[in-house]
TORKENU-853385 format. One line per 4 residues: number of its first residue (from 0); for each residue y, x, z negated of C-alpha. Coordinates in steps of 0.2 Angstrom, whole numbers, plus 5000, padded with zeros to 4 digits. Layout:
BEGIN
NUM = Y X Z  ...
end
This chain:
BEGIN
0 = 5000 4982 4921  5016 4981 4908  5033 4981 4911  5035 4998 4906
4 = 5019 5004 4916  5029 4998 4933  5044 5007 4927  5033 5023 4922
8 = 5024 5020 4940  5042 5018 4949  5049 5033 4941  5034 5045 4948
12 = 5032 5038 4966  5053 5042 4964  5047 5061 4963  5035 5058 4977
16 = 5047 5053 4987  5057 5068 4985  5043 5078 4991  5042 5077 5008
20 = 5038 5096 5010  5022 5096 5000  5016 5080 4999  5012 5068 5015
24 = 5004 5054 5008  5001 5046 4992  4983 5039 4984  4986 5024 4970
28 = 4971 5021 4959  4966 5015 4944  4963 5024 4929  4949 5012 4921
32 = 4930 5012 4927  4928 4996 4937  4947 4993 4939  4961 4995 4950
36 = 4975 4985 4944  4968 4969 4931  4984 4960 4932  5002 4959 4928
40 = 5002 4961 4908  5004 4942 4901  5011 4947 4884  5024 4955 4895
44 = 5027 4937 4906  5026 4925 4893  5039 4935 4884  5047 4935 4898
48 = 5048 4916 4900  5053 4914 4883  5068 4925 4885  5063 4936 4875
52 = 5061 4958 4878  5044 4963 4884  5039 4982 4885  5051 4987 4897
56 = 5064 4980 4910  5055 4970 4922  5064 4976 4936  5052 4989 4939
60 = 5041 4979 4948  5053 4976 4959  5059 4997 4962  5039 5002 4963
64 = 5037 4989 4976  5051 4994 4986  5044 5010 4985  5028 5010 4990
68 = 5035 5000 5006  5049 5010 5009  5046 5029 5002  5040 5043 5019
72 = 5025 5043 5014  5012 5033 5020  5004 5024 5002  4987 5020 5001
76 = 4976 5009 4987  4961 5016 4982  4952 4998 4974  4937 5003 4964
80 = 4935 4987 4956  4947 4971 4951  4964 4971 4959  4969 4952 4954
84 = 4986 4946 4954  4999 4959 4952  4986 4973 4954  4981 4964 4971
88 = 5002 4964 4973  5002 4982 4972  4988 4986 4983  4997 4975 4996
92 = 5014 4984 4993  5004 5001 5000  5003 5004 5018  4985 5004 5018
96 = 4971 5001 5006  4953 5006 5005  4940 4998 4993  4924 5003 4986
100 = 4908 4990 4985  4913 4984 4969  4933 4979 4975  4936 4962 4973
104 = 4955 4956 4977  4965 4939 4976  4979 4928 4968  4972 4919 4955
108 = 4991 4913 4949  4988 4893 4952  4974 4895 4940  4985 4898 4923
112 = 5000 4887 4931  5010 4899 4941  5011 4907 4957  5012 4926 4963
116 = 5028 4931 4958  5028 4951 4965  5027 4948 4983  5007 4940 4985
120 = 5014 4924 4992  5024 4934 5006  5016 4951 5009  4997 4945 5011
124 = 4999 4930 5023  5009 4945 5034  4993 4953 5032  4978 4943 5036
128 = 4986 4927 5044  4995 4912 5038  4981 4901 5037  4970 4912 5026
132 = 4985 4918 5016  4989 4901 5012  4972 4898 5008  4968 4912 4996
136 = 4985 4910 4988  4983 4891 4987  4967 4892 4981  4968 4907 4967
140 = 4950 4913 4977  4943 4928 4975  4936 4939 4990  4922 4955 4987
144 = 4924 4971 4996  4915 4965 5014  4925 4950 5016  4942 4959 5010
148 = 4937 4970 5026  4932 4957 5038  4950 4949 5032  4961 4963 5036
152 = 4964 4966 5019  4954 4982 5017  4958 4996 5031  4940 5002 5025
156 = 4925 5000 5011  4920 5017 5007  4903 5024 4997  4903 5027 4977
160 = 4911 5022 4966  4924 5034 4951  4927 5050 4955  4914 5050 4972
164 = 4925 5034 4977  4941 5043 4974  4936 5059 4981  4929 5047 4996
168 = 4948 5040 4999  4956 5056 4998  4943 5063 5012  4947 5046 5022
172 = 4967 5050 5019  4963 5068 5030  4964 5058 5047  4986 5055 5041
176 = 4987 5073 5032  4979 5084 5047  4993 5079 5057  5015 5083 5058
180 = 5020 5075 5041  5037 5073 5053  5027 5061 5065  5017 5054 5051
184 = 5033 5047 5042  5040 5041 5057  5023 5031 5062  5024 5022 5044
188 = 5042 5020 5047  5040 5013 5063  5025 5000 5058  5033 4996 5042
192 = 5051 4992 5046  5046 4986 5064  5036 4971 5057  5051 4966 5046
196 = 5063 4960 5061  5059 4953 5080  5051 4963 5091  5065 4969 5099
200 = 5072 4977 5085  5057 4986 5081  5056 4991 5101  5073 4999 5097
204 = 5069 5005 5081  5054 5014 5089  5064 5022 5105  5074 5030 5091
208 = 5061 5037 5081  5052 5044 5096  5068 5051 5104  5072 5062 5086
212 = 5053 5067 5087  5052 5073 5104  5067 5083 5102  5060 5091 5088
216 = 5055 5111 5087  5039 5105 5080  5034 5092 5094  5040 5104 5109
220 = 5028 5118 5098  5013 5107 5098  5016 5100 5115  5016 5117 5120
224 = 5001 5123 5112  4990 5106 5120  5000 5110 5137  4984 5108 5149
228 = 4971 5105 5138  4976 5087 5136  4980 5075 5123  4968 5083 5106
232 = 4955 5071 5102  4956 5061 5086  4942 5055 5075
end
């Protein structure tokens, strides 16, 4: 992924963002058989740390990041393949990410002298623990689809792989989209921001959420409509 790939990337999920009638979640994938993300473009970093201009302003790494954490829409990584490095950043920038059997993810920075330099060291021990986020950042290893899973680091591993894989993560996404994109937002909001400050911040953060909810026209509809029957069921 270039410099001017982030910033093309940034300038689209600014759109999305915007949509919040139309659109209520948002499915990353890669657009290469067998790949997700590769990597951060190297042509673009050693430029980069010569000085030098690479194909676009770098900062857009850093605006589709904040994005993908902070847009309403919950964000997830659909990983049909190799999501390494900055790919692997990106996917840990979404909300959630879902992998098909040939996903394979990691940090491979040490290896070529460096370390991850989008967020890998911060956003994936968060993720999976500080002990096995040290470990696969410290170490550059590389985990297949199963033990990505049993790591926390893929919410699901779903059946086939190209379109059948994407058409497979957009059917898993249905579980977010069947319900109010108003509740939605403030669930991803809730988790998101919560985890950034102490609990009793995101305790507070939560009340808040749940009190503009509730008050709304759309929650007293649908509590109105379940009035008696119970809470609805959810697969």
């Amino acid at each position: 992924m270039s410099f001017a790939g982030m910033n093309e990337l940034a300038e689209h999920l600014e759109q999305l963002a915007g949509r919040t009638d139309d659109v209520s979640v948002v499915v990353l994938t890669g657009g290469v058989d067998g790949y997700f993300v590769a990597h951060a473009d190297l042509d673009d970093l050693a430029a980069l740390a010569r000085g030098e201009p690479g194909t676009g302003d770098p900062g857009g790494w850093g605006r589709a990041m904040r994005l993908l954490e902070d847009m309403p829409q919950p964000t997830v990584a659909a990983i049909d393949g190799q999501a390494w490095g900055g790919g692997c950043e990106i996917a840990l920038a979404c909300t959630m990410r879902v992998g098909s059997e040939r996903a394979h993810l990691g940090q491979p920075e040490v290896a070529v002298g460096i370390i991850p330099g989008a967020g890998g060291s911060q956003r994936l021990p968060r993720l999976v623990g500080g002990g096995v986020g040290a470990e696969l950042v410290i170490s550059g290893r590389i985990v297949e689809a199963e033990e990505a899973l049993r790591l926390g680091l893929l919410n699901a591993v779903l059946p086939g792989a190209g379109a059948a894989f994407v058409d497979a993560a957009v059917e898993w996404c249905g579980r977010f989209t069947r319900h109010s994109p108003a509740a939605v937002f403030a669930a991803k909001r809730a988790v998101v921001d919560g985890l950034k400050g102490t609990l009793g911040e995101g305790l507070a953060l939560e009340g808040r959420l749940f009190l503009g909810l509730n008050a709304s026209d759309d929650a007293q509809q649908r509590n109105a409509a379940t009035r008696g029957e119970g809470v609805p069921r959810v697969e």
